[in-house]
C-alpha positions as CSV (number, residue, x, y, z in Angstrom):
1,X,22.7,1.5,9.7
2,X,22.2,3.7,12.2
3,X,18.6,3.1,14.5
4,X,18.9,6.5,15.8
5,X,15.2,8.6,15.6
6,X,16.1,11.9,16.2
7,X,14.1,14.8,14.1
8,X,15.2,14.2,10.5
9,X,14.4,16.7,7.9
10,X,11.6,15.8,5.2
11,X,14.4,16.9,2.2
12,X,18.0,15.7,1.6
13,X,20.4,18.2,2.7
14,X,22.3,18.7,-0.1
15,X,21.9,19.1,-3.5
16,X,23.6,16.6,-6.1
17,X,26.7,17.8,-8.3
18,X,25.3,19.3,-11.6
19,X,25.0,16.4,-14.3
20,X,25.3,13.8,-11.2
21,X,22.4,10.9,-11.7
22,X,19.7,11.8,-8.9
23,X,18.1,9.4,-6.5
24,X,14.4,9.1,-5.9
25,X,14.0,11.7,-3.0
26,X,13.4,9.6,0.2
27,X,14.3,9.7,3.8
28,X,15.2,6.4,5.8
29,X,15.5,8.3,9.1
30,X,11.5,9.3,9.2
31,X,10.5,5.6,8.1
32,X,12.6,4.5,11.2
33,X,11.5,7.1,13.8
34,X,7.6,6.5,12.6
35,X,7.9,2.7,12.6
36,X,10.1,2.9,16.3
37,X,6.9,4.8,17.3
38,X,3.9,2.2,16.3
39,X,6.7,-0.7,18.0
40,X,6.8,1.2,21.2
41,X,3.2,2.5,21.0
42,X,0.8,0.9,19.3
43,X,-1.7,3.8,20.1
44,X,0.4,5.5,17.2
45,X,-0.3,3.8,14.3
46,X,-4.6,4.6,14.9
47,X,-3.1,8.0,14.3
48,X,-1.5,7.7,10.7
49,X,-3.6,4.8,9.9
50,X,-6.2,6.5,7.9
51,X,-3.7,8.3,5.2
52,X,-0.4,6.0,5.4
53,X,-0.2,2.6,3.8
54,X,2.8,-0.1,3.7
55,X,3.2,1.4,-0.6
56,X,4.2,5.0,0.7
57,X,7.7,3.6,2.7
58,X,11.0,3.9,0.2
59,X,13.1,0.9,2.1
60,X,10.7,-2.3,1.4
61,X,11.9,-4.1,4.5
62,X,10.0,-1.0,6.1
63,X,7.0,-1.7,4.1
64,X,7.4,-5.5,5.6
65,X,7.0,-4.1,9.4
66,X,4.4,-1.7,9.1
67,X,2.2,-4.1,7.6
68,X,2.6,-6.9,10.1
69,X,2.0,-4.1,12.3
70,X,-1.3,-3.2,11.1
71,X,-2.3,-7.0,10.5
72,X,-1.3,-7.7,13.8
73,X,-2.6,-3.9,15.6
74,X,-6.6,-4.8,13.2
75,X,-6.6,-8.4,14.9
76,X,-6.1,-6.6,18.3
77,X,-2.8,-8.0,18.7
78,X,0.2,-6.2,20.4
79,X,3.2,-5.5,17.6
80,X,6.8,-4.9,18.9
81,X,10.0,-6.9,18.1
82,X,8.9,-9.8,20.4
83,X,5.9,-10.6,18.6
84,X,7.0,-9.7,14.8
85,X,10.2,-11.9,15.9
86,X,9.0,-15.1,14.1
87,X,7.3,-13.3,11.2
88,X,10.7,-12.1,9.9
89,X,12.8,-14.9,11.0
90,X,13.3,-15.7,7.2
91,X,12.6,-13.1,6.0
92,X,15.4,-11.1,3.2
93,X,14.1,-7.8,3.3
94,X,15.1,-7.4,6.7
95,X,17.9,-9.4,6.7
96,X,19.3,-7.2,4.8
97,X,19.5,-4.7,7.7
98,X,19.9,-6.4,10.5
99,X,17.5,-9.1,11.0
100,X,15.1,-9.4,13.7
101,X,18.1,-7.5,16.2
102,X,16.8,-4.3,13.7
103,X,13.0,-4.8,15.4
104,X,14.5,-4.6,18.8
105,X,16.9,-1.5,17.6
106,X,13.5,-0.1,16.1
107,X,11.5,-0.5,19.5
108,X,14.3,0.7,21.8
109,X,14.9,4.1,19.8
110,X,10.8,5.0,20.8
111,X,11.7,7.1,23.8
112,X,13.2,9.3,21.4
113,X,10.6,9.5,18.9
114,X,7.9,12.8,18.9
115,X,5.8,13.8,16.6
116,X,4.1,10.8,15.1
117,X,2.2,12.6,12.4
118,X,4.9,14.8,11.5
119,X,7.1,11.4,10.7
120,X,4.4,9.9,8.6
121,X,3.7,13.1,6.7
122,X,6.6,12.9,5.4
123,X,6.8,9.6,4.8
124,X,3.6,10.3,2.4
125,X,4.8,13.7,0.6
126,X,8.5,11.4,-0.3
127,X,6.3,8.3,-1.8
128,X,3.8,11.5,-3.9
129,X,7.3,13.2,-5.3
130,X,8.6,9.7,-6.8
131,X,4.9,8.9,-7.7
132,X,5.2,12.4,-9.2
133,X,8.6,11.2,-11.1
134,X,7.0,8.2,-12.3
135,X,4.1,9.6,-13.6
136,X,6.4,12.5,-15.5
137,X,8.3,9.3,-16.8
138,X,5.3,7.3,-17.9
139,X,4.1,10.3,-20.0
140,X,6.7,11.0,-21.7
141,X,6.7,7.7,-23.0
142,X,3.8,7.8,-23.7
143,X,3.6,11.4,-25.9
144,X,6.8,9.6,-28.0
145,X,4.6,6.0,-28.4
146,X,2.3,6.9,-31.5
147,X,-0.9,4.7,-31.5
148,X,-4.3,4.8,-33.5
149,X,-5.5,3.7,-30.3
150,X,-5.0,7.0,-28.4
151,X,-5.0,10.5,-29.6
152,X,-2.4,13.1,-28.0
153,X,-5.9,14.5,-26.2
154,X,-6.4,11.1,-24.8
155,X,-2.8,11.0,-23.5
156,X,-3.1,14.7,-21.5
157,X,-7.0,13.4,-20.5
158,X,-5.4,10.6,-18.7
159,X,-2.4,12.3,-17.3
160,X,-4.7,15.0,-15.6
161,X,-6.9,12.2,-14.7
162,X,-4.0,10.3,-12.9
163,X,-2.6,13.4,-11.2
164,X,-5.7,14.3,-9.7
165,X,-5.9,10.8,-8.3
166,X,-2.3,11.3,-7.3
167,X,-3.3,15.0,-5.3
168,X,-5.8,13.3,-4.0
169,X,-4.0,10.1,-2.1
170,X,-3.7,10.5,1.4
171,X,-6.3,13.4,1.4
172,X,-9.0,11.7,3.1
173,X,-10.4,13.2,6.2
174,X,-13.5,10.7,6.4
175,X,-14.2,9.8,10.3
176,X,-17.1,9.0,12.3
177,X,-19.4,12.0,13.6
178,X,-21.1,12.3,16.4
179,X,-24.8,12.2,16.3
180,X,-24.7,15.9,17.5
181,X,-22.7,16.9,15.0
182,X,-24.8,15.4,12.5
183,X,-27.8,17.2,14.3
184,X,-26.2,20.8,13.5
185,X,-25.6,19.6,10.2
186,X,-29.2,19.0,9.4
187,X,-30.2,22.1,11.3
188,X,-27.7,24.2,9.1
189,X,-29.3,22.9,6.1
190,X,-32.7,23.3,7.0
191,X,-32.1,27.2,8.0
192,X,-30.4,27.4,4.7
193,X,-33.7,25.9,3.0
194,X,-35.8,28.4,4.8
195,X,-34.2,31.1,4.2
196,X,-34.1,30.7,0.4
197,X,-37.3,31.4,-2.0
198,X,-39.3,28.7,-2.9
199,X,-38.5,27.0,0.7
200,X,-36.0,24.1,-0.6
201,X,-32.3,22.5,0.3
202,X,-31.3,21.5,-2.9
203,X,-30.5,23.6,-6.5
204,X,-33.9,24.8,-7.6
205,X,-35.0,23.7,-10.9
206,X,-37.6,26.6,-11.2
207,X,-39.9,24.6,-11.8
208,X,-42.4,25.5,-8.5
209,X,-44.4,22.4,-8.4
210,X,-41.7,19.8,-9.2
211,X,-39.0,21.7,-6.4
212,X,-42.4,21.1,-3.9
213,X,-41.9,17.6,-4.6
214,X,-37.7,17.4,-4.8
215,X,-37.0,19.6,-2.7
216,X,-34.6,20.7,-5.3
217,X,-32.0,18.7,-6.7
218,X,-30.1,17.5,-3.7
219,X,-26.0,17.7,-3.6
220,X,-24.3,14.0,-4.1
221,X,-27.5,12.8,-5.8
222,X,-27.6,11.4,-8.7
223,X,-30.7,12.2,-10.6
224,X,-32.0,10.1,-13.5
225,X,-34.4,11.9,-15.9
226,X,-35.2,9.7,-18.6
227,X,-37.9,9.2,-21.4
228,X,-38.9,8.2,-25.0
229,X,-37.7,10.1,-27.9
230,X,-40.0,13.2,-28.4
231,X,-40.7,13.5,-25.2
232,X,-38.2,16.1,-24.3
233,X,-36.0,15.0,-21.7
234,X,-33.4,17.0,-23.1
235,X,-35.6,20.3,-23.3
236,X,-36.8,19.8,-19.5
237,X,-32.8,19.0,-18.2
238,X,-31.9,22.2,-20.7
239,X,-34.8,23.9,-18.5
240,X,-33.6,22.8,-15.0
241,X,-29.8,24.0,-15.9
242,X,-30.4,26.9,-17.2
243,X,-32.9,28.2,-14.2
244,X,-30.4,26.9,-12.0
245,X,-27.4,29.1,-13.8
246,X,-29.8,32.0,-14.0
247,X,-30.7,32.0,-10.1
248,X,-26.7,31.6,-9.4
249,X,-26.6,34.7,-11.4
250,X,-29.3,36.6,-10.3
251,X,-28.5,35.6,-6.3
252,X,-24.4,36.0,-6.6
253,X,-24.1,32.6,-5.7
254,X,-26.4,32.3,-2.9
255,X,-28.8,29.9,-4.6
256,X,-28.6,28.3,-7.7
257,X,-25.9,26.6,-9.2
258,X,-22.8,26.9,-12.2
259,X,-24.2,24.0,-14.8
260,X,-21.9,22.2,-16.7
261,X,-24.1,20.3,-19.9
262,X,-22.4,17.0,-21.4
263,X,-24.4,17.1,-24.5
264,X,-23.1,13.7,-26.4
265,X,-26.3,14.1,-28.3
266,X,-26.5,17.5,-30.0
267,X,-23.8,20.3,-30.6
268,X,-23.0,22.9,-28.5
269,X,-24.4,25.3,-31.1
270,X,-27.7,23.3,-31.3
271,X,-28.4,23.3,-27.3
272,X,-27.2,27.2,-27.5
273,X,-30.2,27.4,-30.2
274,X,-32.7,25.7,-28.0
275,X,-32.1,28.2,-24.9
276,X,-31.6,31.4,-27.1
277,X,-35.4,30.2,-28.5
278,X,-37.0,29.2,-25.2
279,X,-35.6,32.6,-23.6
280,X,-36.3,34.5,-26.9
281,X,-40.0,33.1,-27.4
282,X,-38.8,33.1,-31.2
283,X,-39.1,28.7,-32.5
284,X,-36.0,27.5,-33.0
285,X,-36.5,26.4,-36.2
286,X,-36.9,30.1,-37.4
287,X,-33.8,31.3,-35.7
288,X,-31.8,28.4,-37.4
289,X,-33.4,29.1,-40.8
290,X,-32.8,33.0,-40.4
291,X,-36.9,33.3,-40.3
292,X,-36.7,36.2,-38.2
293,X,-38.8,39.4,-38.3
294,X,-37.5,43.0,-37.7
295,X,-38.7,42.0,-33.4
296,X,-38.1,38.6,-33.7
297,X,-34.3,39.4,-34.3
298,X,-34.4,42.3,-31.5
299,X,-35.7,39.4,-29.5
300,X,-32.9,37.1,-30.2
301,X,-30.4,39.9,-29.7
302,X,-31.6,40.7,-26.5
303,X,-31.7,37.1,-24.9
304,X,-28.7,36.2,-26.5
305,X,-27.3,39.3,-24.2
306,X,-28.4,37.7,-21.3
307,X,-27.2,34.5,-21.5
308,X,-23.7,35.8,-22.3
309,X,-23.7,36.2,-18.7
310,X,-24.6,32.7,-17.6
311,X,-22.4,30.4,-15.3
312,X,-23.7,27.4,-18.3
313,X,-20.5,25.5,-19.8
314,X,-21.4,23.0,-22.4
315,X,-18.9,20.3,-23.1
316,X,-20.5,18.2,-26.7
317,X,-17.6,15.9,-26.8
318,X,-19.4,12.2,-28.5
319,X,-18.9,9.0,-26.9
320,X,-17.3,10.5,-23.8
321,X,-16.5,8.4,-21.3
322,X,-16.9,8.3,-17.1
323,X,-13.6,9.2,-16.3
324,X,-13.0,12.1,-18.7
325,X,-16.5,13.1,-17.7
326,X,-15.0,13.3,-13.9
327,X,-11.8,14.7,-15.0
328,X,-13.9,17.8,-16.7
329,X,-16.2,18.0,-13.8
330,X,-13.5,18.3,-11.3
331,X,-11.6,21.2,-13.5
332,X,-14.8,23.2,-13.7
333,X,-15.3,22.5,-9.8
334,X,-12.0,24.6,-9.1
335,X,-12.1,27.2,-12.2
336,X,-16.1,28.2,-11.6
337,X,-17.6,25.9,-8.5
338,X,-19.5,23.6,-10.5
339,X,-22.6,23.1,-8.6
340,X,-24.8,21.2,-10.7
341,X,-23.7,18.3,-13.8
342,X,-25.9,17.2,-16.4
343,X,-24.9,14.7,-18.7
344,X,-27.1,13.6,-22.0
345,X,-27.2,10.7,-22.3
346,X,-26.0,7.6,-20.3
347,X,-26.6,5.3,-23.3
348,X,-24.2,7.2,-25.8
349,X,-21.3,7.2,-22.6
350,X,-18.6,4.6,-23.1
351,X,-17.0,2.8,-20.0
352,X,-13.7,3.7,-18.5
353,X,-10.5,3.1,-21.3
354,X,-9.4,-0.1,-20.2
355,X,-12.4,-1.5,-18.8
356,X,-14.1,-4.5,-21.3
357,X,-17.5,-5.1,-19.9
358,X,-19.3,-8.6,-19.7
359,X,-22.1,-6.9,-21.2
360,X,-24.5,-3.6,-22.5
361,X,-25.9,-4.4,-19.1
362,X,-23.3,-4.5,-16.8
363,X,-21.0,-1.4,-19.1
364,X,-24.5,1.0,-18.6
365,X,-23.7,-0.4,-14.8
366,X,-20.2,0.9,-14.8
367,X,-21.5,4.4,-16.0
368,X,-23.9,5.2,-13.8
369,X,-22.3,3.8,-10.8
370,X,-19.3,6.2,-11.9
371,X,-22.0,8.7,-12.1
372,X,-22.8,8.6,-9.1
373,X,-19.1,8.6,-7.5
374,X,-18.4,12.0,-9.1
375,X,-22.1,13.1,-7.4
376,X,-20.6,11.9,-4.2
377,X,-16.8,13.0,-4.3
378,X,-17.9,16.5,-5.9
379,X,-20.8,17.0,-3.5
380,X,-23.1,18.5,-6.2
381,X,-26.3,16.9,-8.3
382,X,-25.7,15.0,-11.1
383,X,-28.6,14.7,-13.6
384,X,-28.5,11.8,-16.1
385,X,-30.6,11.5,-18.8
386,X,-31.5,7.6,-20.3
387,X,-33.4,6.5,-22.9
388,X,-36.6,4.2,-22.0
389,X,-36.9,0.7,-23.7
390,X,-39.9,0.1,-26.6
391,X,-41.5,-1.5,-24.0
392,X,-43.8,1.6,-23.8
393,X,-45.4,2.1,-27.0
394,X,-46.9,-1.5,-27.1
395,X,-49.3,-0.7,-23.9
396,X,-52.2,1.0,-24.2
397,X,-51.2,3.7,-21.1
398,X,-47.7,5.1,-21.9
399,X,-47.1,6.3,-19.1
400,X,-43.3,4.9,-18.3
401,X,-42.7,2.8,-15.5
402,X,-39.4,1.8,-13.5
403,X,-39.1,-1.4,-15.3
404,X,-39.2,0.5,-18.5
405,X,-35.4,1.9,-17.9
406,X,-33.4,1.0,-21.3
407,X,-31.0,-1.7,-20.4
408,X,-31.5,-0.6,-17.0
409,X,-28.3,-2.8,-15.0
410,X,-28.0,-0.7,-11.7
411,X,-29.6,2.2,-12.8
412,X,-32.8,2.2,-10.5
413,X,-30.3,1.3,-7.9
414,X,-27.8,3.7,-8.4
415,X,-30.0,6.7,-8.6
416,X,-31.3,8.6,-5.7
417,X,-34.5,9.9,-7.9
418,X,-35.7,8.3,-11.0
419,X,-38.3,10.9,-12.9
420,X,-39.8,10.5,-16.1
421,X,-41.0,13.0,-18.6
422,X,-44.4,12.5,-20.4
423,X,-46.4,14.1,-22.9
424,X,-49.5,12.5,-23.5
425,X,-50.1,15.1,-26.2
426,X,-47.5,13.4,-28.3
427,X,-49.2,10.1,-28.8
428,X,-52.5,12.0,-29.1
429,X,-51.5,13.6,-32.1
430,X,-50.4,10.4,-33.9
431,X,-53.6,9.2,-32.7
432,X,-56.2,11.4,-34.8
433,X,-59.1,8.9,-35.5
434,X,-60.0,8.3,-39.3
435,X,-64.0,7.5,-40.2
436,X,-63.7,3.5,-40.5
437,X,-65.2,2.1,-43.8
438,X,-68.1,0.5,-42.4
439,X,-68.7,3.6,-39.7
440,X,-71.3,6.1,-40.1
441,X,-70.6,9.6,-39.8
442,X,-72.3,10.1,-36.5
443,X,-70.1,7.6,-34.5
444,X,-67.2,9.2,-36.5
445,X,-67.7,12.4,-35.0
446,X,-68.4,11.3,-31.8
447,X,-65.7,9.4,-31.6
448,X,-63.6,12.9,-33.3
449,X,-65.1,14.6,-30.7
450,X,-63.9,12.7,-27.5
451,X,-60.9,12.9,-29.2
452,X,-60.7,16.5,-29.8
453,X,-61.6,16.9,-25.8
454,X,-58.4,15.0,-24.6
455,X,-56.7,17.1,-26.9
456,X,-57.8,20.1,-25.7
457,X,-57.3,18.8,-22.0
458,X,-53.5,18.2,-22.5
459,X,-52.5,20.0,-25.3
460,X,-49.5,22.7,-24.4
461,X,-48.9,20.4,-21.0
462,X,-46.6,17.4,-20.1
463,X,-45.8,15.2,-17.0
464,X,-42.7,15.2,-14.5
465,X,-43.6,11.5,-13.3
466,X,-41.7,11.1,-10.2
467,X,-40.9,7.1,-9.9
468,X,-38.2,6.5,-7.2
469,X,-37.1,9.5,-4.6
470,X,-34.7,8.5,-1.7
471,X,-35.6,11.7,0.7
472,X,-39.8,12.2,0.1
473,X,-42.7,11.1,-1.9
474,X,-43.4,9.6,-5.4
475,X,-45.9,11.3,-7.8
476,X,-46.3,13.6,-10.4
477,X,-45.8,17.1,-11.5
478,X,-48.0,18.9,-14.3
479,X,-46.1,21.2,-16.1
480,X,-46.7,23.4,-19.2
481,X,-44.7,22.9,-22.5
482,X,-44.4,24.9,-25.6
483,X,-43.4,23.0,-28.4
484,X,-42.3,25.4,-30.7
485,X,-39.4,26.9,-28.4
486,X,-39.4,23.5,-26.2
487,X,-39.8,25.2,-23.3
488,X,-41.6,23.7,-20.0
489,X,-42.6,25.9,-17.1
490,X,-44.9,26.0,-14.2
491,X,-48.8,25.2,-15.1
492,X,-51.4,28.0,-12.8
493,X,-52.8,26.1,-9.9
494,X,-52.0,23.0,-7.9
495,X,-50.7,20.6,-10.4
496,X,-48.7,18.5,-7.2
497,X,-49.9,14.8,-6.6
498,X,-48.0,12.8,-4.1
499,X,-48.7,8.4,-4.3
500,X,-46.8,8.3,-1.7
């Protein structure tokens, strides 16, 4: 075999005969001149370090040496053929070419070798094409292998999933920054955030009071709204998107965000009915029942025109799981530059196919900690709804608390803000005193009446509770809420308290 490292050419040269068997593409020449380069230099491997590994070489006695090079080059050793000597004195990979003379060959052919990167590139774009193969292979094995297990949709969900993973292999261009660079960074932002209404970094939720306090939602954050059933956690996240896909609209993408809804809960068509009725002011019981007057339906028509327009995408798929749910997310990222991802809710997500959690606990773990990777490797807000436990409804104050998170695992953890939504106007309502047996009517009335005043002090409003936030304060927002149309909005006045 010939040691030579002279510039090799990252393709064979010649094409096989037609109907001639064809070889996994590889080329030995660019594994020598690369490894010939680290031996003589170890300076060179801290250049291809970061994107090659021992798994992208073709010729597995190649594989051997580069990672007794990198064990040897992380321990601050020196690797060359004097040093990796005893390591492959038995070894049959590289017996097979030569022995430990091959290490020496390797090392003396460096003063020929140029172009580190270009050698290792290669190397890497070879190992993706027989990846590439394989994967081809595997599914069409796969779409012939019929299995109550997995539909046809699960088989093209997974194969998308694997060549994204697959594009994205070698792709990495984390580093360390400098300080100053960070500095600009920051700046950048912060002259963004100024120049933009409302004063705020992240995707405005227009909602005026609760962006004071967030900031906005804030790109690779994961955001956990979550609450008791009535409460509408749902309505306020269907509030939040749709504000933010309006301003994208209304700003041609200068503020704002594309929204893309995972609504496991209701139907496409139902969370199309709740926007149409809190942009329409027409209930959306009427407009599902056709209870529509000659301006309602004018209404209806007229908001329904708007929306049309909006950068909203609603997938309503039921028990979806993390990694079709990042599969989606990265598809809408490069068709419409998703900006903003709400799922509803975590509770009715299943884990990752394959994965058998322990427990509830630790598979609700799994999901939000895989929420919070797509927040991270999409750089855009992802807001998780949850359910809260009963936990609640046996105190006398309702308000929810952190420790209240349904079979919480890591969500507190996980999440960058933790809000809750809270209508004390629900539990008023069930509430209503009834005159006692043994209770005159006075003390009936009066007690009626101090009733009827706490009704009147929160009827038509409801509570953004913020519990955890990462970048500011804890407190809570006041905000209005219509519950025929369940729509929230800004309350007149200074409804902002910080704890914090």
């Amino acid at each position: 075999m010939s040691t030579s490292a002279s510039p090799v050419s990252p393709f064979p040269e010649s094409e096989p005969a037609a109907g001639a068997e064809r070889s996994p593409p590889t080329n030995i020449e660019a594994e020598q001149a690369l490894l010939a380069a680290i031996l003589g230099n170890n300076r060179n491997y801290e250049r291809v370090a970061d994107f090659l590994q021992s798994r992208h070489f073709a010729d597995p006695g190649h594989a051997r040496i580069f990672d007794a090079c990198a064990t040897l080059i992380d321990r601050g050793q020196v690797a060359n053929a004097v040093t990796l000597k005893n390591i492959f004195e038995n070894d049959g990979d590289l017996e097979d070419v030569g022995g430990h003379q091959y290490l020496a060959d390797l090392q003396a052919a460096h003063l020929t070798v140029i172009n580190v990167e270009h050698y290792a590139r290669t190397i890497h774009d070879l190992y993706l094409r027989r990846q590439l193969i394989d994967l081809g292979e595997s599914i069409v094995n796969d779409a012939y292998e019929v299995s109550l297990d997995a539909s046809a949709h699960d088989h093209i969900e997974s194969a998308e999933s694997q060549l994204f993973t697959l594009a994205e292999t070698g792709q990495s261009q984390g580093d360390f920054k400098s300080f100053n660079t960070a500095l600009v960074e920051a700046i950048e932002q912060a002259e963004a955030a100024h120049r933009r209404e409302g004063q705020i970094a992240g995707v405005p939720t227009g909602l005026l009071d609760l962006d004071e306090m967030l900031g906005g939602l804030h790109q690779s954050d994961l955001i956990v709204l979550a609450g008791r059933p009535g409460m509408g956690k749902t309505a306020l996240a269907t509030n939040m998107g749709f504000n933010a896909a309006q301003k994208y609209l209304e700003t041609d993408g200068a503020s704002g965000a594309a929204v893309g809804f995972f609504s496991l809960e209701m139907s496409a068509e139902q969370l199309a009915t709740r926007i149409l009725s809190e942009q329409s002011e027409v209930a959306s019981e009427n407009i599902r029942r056709g209870k529509l007057s000659a301006q309602d339906f004018e209404e209806v028509v007229r908001a329904s025109n708007d929306l049309a327009k909006l950068p909203f995408f609603i997938d309503d798929t039921p028990a979806i799981s993390v990694g079709q749910v990042r599969t989606r997310a990265r598809r809408l990222k490069r068709r419409q530059d998703l900006g903003l991802l709400i799922v509803d809710y975590i509770q009715l997500m299943r884990p990752t196919a394959g994965k058998s959690p322990e427990s509830r606990v630790q598979e609700i773990s799994d999901i939000t900690r895989g929420l919070k990777m797509i927040a991270k490797e999409l750089n855009i807000p992802v807001l998780a709804l949850s359910q809260l436990s009963r936990a609640v409804e046996q105190r006398e104050d309702k308000r929810p608390q952190l420790a209240d998170l349904r079979e919480s695992g890591t969500i507190e953890q996980d999440a960058d803000v933790v809000m809750f939504v809270f209508r004390e106007q629900y539990y008023l309502e069930k509430a209503e005193p009834t005159q006692r047996a043994d209770e005159s009517d006075d003390k009936f009335h009066d007690r009626h009446a101090k009733w009827q005043e706490r009704m009147e002090r929160v009827y038509g409003t409801a509570e953004a509770i913020i519990a955890k936030q990462r970048h500011g304060p804890t407190g809570k927002v006041r905000l209005s809420f219509e519950g025929a149309t369940t729509k929230f909005g800004n309350l007149a006045g200074d409804f902002y308290e910080e704890t914090d």
